[in-house]
C-alpha positions in Angstrom: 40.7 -60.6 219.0 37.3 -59.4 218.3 37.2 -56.3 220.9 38.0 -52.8 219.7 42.8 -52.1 219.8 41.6 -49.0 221.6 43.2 -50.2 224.9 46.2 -52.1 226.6 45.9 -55.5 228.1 47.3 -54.8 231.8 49.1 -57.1 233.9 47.2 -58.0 237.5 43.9 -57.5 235.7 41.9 -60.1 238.1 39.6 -61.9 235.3 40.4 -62.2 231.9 37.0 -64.1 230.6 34.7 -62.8 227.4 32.2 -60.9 229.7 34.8 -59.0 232.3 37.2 -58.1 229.2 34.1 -56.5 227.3 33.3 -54.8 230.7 36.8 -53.5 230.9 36.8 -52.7 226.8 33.5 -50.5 227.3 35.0 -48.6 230.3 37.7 -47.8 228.3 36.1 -47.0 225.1 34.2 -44.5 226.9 36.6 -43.0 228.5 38.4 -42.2 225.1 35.5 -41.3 223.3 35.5 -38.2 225.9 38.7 -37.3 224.9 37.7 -37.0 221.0 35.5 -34.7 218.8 32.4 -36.1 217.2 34.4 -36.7 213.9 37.3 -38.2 215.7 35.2 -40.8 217.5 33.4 -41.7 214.1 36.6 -42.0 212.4 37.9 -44.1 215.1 34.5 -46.3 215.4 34.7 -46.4 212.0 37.9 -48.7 211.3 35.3 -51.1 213.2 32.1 -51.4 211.0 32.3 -54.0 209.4 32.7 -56.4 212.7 29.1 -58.2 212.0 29.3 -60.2 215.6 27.9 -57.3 218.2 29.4 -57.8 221.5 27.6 -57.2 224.9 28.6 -54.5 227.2 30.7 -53.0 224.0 27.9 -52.7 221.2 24.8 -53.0 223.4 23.8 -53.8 226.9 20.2 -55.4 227.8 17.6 -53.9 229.7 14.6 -55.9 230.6 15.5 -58.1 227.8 16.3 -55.6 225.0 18.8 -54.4 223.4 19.9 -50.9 224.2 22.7 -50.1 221.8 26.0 -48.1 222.6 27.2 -44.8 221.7 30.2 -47.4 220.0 27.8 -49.1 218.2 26.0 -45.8 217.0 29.3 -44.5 216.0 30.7 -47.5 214.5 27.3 -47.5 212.2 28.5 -43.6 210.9 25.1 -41.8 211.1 21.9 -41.1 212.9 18.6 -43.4 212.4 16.5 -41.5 213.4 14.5 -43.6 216.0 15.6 -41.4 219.3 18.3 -43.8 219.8 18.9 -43.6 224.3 23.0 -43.0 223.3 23.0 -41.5 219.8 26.1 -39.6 219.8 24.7 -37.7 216.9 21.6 -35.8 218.4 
């Protein structure tokens, strides 16, 4: 209950645990995020902002032990930071 409703559970999905549904969410987040307009994704992200818990592989993935945050999580925050972000949606 704590991922994004932007997809449908399938049937005959092998692995249904924490880390491969996130996997799963993120691939299809993404993929409907390219079907949207900037303003579309933000208002879509944005029904989602107040979730506090941030959710590997669907707000942020690590790289050598940091956290690299997601264009979900950049929209779901509803502005640019400023700080060069590596997936800002809004530069």
């Amino acid at each position: 209950m704590r991922y994004p409703a932007v997809m449908a559970v399938e049937n005959g999905q092998h692995c249904c645990c924490p880390d491969c549904l996130a996997k799963l969410a993120s691939e299809s987040i993404s993929k409907r995020l390219q079907t949207l307009s900037l303003e579309e994704a933000v208002a879509l992200a944005s029904r989602y902002r107040t979730d506090s818990a941030l959710i590997e592989h669907i707000d942020y993935t690590l790289d050598a032990g940091n956290l690299v945050f997601s264009r979900w999580y950049h929209l779901k925050r509803g502005s640019c930071c400023g700080n060069g972000c590596r997936h800002c949606p809004y530069t």
